[in-house]
N, C-alpha and C positions, 0 to 999 in steps of 0.2 A: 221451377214453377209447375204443380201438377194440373195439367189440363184436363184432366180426368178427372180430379178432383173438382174442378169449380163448376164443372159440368151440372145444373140443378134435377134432383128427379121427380120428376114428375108423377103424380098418385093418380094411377086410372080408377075408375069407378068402382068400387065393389071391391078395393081395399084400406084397410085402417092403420096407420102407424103410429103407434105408441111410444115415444121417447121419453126413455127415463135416465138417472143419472150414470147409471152402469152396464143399461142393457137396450137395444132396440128391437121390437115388437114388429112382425109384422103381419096381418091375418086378412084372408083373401077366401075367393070364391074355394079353392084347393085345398085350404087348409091354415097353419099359421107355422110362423120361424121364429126365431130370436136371436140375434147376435153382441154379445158380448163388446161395448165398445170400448174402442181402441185408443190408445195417450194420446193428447195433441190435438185433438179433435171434435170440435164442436158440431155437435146436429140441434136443426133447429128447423120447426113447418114453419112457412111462409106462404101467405094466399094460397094454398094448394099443392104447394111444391114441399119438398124437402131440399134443405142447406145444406151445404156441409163448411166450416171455417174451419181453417187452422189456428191453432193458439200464436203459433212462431212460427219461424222462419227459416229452423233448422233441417239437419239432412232428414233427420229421423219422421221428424212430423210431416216434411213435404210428402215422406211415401208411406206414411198409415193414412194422407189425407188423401189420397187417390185407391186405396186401399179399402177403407172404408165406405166410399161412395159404390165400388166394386161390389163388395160384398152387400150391402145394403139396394144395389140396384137388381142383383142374382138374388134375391130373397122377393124383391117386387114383383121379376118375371116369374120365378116357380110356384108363388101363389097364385096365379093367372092363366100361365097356360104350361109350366112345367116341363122341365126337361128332359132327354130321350139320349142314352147310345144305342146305337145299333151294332153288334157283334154276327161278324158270319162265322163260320163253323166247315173248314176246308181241312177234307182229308176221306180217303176210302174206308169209309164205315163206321167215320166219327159223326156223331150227333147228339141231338140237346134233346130236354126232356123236364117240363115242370110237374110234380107231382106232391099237392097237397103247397108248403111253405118250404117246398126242397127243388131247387136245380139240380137235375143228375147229371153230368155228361159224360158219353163213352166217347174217349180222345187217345185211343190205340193203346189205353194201359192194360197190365192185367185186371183193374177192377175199377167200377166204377166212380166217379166222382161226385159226391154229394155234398151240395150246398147250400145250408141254409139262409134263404132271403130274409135278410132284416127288415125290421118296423121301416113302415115308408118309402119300402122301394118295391114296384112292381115288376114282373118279369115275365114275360110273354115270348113262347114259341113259337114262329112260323117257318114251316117246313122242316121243320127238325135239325135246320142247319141255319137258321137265323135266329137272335136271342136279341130281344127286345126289352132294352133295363129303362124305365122311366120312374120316376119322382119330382117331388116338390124342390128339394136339396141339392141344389148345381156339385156340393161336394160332394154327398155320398155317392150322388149317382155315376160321377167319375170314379169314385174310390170303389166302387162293384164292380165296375166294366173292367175296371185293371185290375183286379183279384182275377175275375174270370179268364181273363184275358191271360194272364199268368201261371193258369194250370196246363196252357202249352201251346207258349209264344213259338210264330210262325217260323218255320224251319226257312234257311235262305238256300234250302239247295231244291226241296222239291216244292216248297209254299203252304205244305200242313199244318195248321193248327189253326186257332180264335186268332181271328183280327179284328180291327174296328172298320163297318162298313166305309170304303174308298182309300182306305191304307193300303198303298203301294209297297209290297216286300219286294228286292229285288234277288233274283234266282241269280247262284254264284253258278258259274259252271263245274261241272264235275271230274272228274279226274280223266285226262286224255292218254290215251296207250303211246 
């Protein structure tokens, strides 16, 4: 039984959701989403709420119907007040850099790294060693942070590279005489 699923959501003020047979709408103070819905699974407004039912009873349907409500709940909050990673930036004389719709970053290679920020996601520098990825889209904006994140995941011996701010690397020790 998904308890996630029968969890009802709730419509704060100042957004609209449109259910249609194939797709759900969602458009808010921030902007609007849409998600493709999933088998098994019935949406449906109620006094103000949105439903979600299951058709059945099977494996499949119990976990797109908690799925669903996930996904459709992460499109409620990004239209309202949107989401945020925060990236630090550790290492001697690596640092970030937004210029025009391009992330640069120098991360100790010979040349630098240039990235261009897709539609919908914003990205802000502070102090040249913090990198501020926000958006409307709970996915994308995970799916940038670990791109960026990935042109030079934290070393475990001396702690160099992009992390996500409060990620703990743990330092291996190094080779003893």
């Amino acid at each position: 039984m998904s308890r996630v699923g029968n969890a009802p959501i709730a419509i704060p003020s100042g957004v609209t959701i449109d259910v249609k047979p194939d797709v759900v709408q969602v458009k808010g103070p921030k902007g609007q989403l849409a998600q493709a819905r999933v088998a098994h699974v019935d949406v449906a407004l109620e006094e103000g709420r949105l439903v979600l039912k299951r058709q059945n009873d099977d494996r499949q349907a119990r976990a797109n119907h908690g799925l669903m409500r996930a996904l459709i709940m992460n499109m409620v909050t990004g239209v309202t007040s949107g989401f945020t990673k925060v990236l630090e930036v550790n290492g001697v004389g690596f640092r970030a850099d937004v210029r025009g719709k391009t992330l640069v970053l120098n991360l100790g290679y010979s040349h630098n790294i240039e990235y261009p920020i897709p539609d919908g996601i914003d990205i802000k520098v502070e102090k040249s060693t913090r990198v501020v990825v926000s958006g409307i889209d709970k996915q994308k904006v995970g799916q940038v942070a670990a791109e960026i994140r990935g042109f030079r995941v934290p070393d475990h011996y001396k702690g160099k590279g992009v992390r996500y701010e409060g990620e703990h690397v743990r330092i291996k020790a190094g080779k003893s005489a």
